[in-house]
C-alpha positions as CSV (number, residue, x, y, z in Angstrom):
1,X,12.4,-61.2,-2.3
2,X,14.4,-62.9,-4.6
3,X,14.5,-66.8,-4.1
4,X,18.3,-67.4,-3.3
5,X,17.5,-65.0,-0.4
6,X,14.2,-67.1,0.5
7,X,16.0,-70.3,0.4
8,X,19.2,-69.6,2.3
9,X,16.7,-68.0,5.0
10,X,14.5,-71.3,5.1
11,X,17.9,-73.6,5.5
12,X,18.9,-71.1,7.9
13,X,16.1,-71.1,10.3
14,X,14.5,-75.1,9.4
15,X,15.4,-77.7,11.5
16,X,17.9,-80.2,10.4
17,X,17.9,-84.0,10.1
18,X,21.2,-84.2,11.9
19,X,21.4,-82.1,15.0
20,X,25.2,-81.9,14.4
21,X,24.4,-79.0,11.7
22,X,22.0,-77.2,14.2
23,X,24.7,-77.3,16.7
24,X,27.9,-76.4,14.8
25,X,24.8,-73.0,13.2
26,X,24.9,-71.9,16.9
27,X,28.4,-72.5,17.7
28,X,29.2,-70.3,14.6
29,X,27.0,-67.3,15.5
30,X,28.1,-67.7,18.7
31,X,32.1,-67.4,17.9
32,X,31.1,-64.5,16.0
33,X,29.0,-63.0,18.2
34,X,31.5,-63.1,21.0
35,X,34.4,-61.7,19.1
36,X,32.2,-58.8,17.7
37,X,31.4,-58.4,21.2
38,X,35.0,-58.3,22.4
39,X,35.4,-55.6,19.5
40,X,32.6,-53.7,21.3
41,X,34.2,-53.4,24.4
42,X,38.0,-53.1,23.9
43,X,37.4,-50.4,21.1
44,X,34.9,-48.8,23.9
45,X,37.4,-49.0,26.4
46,X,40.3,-47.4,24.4
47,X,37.7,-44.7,24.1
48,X,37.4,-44.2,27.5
49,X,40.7,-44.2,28.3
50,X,41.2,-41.2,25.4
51,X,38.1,-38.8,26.7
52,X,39.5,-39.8,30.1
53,X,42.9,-38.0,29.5
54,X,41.4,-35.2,27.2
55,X,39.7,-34.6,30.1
56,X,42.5,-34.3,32.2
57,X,44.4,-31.4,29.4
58,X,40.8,-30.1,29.1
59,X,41.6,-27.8,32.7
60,X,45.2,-26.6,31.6
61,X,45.4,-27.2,27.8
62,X,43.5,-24.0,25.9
63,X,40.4,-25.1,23.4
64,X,42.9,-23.5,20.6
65,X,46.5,-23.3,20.5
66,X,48.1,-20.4,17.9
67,X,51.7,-20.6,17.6
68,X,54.0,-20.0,14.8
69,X,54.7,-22.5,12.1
70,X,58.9,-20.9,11.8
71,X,60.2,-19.1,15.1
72,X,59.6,-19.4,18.4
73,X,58.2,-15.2,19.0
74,X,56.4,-13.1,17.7
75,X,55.4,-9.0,18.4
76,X,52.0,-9.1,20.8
77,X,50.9,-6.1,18.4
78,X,51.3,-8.2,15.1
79,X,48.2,-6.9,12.8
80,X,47.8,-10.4,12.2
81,X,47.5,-11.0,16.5
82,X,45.4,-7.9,16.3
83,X,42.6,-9.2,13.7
84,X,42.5,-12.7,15.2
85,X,42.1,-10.7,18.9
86,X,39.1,-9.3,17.3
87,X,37.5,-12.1,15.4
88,X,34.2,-12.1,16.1
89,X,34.3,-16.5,16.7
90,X,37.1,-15.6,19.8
91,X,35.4,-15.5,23.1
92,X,38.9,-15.1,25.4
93,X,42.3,-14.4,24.1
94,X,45.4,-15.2,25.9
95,X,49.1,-14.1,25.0
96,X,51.5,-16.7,26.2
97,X,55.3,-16.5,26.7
98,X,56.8,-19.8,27.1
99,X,60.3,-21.0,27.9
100,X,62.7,-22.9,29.9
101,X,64.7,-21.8,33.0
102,X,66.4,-23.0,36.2
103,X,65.2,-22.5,39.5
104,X,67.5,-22.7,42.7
105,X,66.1,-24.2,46.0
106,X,67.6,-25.1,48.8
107,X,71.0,-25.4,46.6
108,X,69.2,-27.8,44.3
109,X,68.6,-26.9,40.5
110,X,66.0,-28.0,38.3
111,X,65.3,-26.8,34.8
112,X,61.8,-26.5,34.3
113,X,59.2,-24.6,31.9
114,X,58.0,-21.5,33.1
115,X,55.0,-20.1,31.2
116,X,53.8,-16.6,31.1
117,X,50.1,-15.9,30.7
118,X,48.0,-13.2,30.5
119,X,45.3,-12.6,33.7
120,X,41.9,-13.8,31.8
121,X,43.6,-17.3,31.8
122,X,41.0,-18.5,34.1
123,X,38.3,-17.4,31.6
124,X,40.5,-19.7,28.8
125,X,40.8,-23.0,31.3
126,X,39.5,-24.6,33.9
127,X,42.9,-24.1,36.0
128,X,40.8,-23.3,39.2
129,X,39.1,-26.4,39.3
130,X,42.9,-28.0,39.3
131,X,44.6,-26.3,42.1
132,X,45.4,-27.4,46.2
133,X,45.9,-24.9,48.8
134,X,44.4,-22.5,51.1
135,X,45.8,-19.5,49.0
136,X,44.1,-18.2,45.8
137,X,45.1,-18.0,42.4
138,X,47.0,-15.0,41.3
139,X,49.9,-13.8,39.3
140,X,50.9,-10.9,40.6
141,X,50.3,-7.9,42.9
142,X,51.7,-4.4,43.2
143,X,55.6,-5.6,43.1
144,X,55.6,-9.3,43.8
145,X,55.1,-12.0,41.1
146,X,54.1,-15.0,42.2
147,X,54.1,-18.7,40.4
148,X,51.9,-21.1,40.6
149,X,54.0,-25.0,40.5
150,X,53.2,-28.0,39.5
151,X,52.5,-30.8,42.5
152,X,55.5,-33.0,41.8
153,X,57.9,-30.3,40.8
154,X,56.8,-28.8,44.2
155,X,57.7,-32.1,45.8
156,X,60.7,-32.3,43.8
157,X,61.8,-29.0,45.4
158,X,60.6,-30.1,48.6
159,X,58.1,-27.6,48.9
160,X,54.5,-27.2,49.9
161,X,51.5,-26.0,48.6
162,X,53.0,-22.8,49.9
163,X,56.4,-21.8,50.4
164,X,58.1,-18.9,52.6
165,X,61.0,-18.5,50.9
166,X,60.8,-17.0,47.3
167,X,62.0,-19.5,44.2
168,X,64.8,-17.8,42.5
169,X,64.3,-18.1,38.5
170,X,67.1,-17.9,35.9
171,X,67.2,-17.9,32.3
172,X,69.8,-17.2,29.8
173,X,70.4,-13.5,28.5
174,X,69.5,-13.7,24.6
175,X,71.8,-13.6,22.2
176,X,75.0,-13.6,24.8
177,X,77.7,-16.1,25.0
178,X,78.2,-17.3,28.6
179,X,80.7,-15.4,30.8
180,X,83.4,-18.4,32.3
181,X,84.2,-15.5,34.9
182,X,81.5,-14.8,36.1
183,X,78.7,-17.3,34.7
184,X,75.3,-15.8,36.3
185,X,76.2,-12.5,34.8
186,X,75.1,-14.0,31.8
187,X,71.6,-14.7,33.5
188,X,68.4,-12.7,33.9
189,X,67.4,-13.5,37.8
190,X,64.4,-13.2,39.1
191,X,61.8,-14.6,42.0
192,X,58.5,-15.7,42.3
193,X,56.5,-16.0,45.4
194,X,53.6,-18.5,46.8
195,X,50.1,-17.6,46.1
196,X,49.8,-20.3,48.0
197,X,48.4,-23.1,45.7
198,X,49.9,-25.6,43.4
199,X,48.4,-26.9,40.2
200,X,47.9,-30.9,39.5
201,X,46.8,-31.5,36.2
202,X,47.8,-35.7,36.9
203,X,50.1,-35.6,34.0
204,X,53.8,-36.0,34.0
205,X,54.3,-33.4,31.2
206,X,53.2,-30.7,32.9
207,X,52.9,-31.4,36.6
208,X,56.8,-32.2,36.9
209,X,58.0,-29.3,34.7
210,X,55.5,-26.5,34.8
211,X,55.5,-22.9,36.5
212,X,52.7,-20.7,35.9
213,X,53.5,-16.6,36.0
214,X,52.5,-13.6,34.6
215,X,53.1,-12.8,31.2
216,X,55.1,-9.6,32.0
217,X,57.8,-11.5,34.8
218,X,58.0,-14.4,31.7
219,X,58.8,-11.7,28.7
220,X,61.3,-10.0,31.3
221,X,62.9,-13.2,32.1
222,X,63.6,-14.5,28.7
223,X,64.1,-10.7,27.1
224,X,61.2,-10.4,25.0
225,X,59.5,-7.4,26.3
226,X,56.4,-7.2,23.9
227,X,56.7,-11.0,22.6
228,X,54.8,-13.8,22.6
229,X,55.5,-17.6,22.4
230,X,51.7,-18.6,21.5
231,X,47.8,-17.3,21.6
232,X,45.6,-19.1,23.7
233,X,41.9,-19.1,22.3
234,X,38.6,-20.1,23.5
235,X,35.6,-20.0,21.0
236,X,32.3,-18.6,21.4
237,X,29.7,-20.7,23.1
238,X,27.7,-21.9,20.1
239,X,30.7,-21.8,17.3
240,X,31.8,-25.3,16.3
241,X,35.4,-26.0,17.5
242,X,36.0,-27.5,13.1
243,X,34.4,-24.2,12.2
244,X,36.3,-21.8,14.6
245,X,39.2,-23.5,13.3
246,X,39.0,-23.4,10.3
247,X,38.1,-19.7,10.3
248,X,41.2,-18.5,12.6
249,X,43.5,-20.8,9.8
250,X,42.1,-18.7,6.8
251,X,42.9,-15.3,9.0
252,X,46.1,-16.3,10.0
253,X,47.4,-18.3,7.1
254,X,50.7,-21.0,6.6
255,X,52.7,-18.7,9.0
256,X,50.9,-20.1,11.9
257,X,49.8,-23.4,13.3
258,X,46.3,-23.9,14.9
259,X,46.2,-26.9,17.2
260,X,42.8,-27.7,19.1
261,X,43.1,-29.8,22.2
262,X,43.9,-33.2,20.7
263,X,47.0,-31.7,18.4
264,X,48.5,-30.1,20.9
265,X,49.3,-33.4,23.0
266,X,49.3,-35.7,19.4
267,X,52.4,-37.5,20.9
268,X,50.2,-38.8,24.0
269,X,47.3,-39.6,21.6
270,X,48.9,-41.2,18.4
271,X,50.3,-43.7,21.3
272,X,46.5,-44.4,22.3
273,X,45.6,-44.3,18.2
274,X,47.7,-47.4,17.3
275,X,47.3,-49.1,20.7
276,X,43.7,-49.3,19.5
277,X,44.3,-49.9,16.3
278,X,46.4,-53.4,17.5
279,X,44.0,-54.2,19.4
280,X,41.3,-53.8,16.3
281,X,43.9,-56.1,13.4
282,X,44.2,-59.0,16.6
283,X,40.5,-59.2,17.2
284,X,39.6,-59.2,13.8
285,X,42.1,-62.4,13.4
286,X,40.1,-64.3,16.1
287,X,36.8,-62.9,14.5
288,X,38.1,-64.2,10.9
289,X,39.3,-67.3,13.3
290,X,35.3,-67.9,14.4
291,X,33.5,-66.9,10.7
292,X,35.5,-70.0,9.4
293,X,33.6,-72.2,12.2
294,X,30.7,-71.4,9.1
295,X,32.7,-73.7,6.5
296,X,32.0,-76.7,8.6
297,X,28.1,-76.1,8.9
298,X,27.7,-74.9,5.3
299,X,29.7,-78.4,3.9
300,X,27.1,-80.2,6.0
301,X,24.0,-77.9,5.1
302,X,25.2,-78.9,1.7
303,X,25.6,-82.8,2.0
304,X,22.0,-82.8,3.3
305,X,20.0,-80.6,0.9
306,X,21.8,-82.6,-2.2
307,X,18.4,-83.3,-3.2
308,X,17.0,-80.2,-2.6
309,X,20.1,-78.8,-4.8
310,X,18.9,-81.0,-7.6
311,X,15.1,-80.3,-7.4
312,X,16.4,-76.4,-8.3
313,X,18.3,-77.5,-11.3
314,X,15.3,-79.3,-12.6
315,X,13.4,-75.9,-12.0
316,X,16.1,-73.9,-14.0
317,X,18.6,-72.5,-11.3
318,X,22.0,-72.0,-12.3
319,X,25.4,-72.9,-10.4
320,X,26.2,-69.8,-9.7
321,X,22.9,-69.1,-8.1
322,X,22.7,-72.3,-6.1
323,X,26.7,-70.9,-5.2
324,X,24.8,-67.1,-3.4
325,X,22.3,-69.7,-1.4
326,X,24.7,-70.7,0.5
327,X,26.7,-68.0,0.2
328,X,23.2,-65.7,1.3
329,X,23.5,-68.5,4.2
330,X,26.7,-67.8,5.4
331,X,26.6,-63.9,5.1
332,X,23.0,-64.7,7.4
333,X,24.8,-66.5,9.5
334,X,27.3,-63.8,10.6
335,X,24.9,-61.1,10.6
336,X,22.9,-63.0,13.5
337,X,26.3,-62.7,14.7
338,X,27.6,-59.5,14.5
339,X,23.7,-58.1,15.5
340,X,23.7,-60.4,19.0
341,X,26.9,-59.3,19.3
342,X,26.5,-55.9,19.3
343,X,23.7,-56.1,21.3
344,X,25.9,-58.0,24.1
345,X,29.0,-55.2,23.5
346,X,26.6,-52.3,23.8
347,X,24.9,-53.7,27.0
348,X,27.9,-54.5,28.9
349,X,29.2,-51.2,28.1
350,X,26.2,-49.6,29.6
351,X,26.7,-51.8,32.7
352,X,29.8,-50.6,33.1
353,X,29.2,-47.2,32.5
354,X,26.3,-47.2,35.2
355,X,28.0,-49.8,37.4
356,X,32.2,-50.0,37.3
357,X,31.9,-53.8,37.9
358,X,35.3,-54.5,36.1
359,X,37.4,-51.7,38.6
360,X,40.9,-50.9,38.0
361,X,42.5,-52.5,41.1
362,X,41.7,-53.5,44.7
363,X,43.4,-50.7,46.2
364,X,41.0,-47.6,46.6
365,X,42.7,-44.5,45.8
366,X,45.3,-46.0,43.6
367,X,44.4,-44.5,40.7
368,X,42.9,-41.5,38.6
369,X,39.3,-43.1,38.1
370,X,38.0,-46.6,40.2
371,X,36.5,-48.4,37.3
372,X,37.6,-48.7,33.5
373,X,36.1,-46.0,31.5
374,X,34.3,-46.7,29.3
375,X,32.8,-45.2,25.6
376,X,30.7,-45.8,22.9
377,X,31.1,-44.3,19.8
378,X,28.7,-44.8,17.2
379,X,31.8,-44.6,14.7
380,X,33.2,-47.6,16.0
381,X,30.1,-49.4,16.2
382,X,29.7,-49.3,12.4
383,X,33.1,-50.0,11.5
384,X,32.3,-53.1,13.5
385,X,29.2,-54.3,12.3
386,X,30.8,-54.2,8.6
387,X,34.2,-55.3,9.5
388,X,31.9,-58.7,10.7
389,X,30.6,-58.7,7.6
390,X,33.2,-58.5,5.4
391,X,34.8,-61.4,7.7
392,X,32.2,-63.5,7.1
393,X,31.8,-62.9,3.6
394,X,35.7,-63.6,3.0
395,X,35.7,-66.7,4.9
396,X,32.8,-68.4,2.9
397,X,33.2,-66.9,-0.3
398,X,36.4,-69.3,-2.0
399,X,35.1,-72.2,0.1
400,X,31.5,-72.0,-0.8
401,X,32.6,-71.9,-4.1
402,X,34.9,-75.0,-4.3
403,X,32.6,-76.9,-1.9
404,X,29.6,-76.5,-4.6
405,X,31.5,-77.8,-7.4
406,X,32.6,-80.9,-5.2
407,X,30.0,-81.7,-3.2
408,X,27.5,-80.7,-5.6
């Protein structure tokens, strides 16, 4: 052990002459401890929150989007469609054909998203774990076609879970101007029953705007017999969702973008990114706001072990040695911090993962989840522990250094 490191531990841990230097020691580790702490849980809760909502795409959002980088469709038969069908990472592919339309109730008119999909989609999502209703989901049987609607849009339309009365559907003829005359002539028209379920995913996005059909009434409606909007993939159990990726990218190419969970709703999460991010820059101010609380027990520490300061020179020891003693002692002093900290964040996150004492509101039912989510990622914990220490270190390092040259 080298002996800077042996004396800054002895100052650290020996008792004082004047219990004002003992007192202003624990006040420092305990700013910093608290402000690591707060770190702990506000980073942990921002985690929560984002697994909370990936949860919620999880049952409608596929595990891989394919879509195309220029365009909006492309041939079902594509060789390129073909080989990534048959990749031997792709558990369940689903064709998708996407687009906006208008659908008339009841004289009202709402343009919402209507999206095609092939029949395995329940073997790409978790859609039946997200749907109300005594019916069943289906897409379609002998003749009928039948959509499945979001929960709001089917409250917008003043509609049930199921509804008697078919939904009439229009969308735009491609590649024809609109007839002044006669304007629906210049519309493809078509209806969808009630399987007699709706879909609630709990986000705006999709349960305000969404229709689920089949892929062949979507392709009619928007005249792209044969086309697709997007692939829908789900990997094999056991492939690694980088891996996978990264794989389909290399098949496929630039011509197509590949968008796991995450990418596909980037907008909802890049919002969620630098909210956390704030959150980190402000609570590293108030923990750069307690390391300077050190200053004021090293200038003391220093005043009192004058002597002791002297006896070293006398033995050979250098400024800039007696400078990393209490430089040592500072850097000690907010790693006592930052590890009782830690300790503190990581337990009260474990409380409130096993207990929800710190609920959302008083109003049961008011909300997605009771309690604030909470969760711990090691990433985050490390970033932590050194952005403590580099707080520490930057607080004590010009002050140590002019304070040994005045005081000393």
């Amino acid at each position: 052990m080298r002996y800077e490191l042996f004396i800054a531990r002895r100052y650290l841990f020996s008792k004082k002459s004047h219990n004002a230097i003992n007192i202003i020691s624990i006040v420092s580790v305990v700013g910093v401890a608290v402000a690591t702490m707060a770190l702990v849980c506000v980073l942990s809760v921002f985690n929560g929150f984002s697994d909370l909502v990936a949860g919620l795409f999880t049952a409608f959002d596929p595990q891989l989007k394919v879509s195309l980088a220029k365009g909006s469709t492309i041939s079902a038969t594509d060789p390129r469609l073909i080989q990534l069908k048959d990749h031997p990472d792709v558990a369940v592919y689903t064709p998708v054909m996407e687009g906006q339309a208008l659908v008339v109730r009841a004289g009202q008119q709402f343009v919402v998203t209507v999206k095609g999909v092939d029949d395995n989609v329940v073997e790409q999502s978790d859609i039946e774990d997200i749907l109300y209703g005594d019916g069943e989901f289906v897409l379609h049987a002998d003749v009928l076609e039948y959509g499945v609607v979001g929960l709001r849009l089917a409250s917008r339309l003043m509609i049930g879970t199921s509804f008697a009365e078919p939904l009439q559907i229009y969308a735009p003829k491609r590649g024809e101007r609109v007839n002044m005359a006669n304007p629906l002539s210049s519309f493809n028209r078509d209806e969808l029953h009630s399987p007699g379920v709706v879909f609630m995913v709990q986000q705006s996005k999709y349960d305000d705007n969404y229709i689920l059909a089949s892929l062949g009434f979507a392709q009619r409606l928007f005249d792209a017999k044969g086309m697709v909007s997007s692939v829908e993939v789900r990997l094999r159990d056991g492939v690694s969702l980088s891996a996978g990726k990264a794989g389909i990218r290399q098949l496929l190419g630039d011509d197509f973008v590949v968008q796991d969970r995450y990418e596909q709703q980037d907008d909802v999460f890049r919002i969620m990114r630098i909210e956390k991010l704030i959150s980190y820059i402000f609570l590293t101010f108030i923990l750069l706001v307690a390391c300077f609380n050190i200053i004021g027990s090293l200038s003391m520490l220093m005043i009192e072990k004058r002597f002791d300061v002297g006896t070293l020179r006398c033995l050979g020891a250098t400024d800039r040695q007696i400078e990393h003693v209490f430089m040592l002692e500072g850097s000690m002093i907010s790693l006592v911090g930052a590890l009782v900290g830690l300790v503190a964040g990581l337990a009260l996150c474990w409380a409130q993962q096993q207990y929800g004492f710190v609920t959302m509101g008083t109003t049961e039912g008011s909300f997605i989840v009771e309690d604030y989510p909470v969760s711990v990622h090691l990433a985050d914990i490390a970033v932590i522990f050194l952005t403590v220490l580099a707080a520490g270190l930057a607080s004590v390092w010009y002050p140590v250094r002019h304070l040994c040259r005045k005081l000393l």
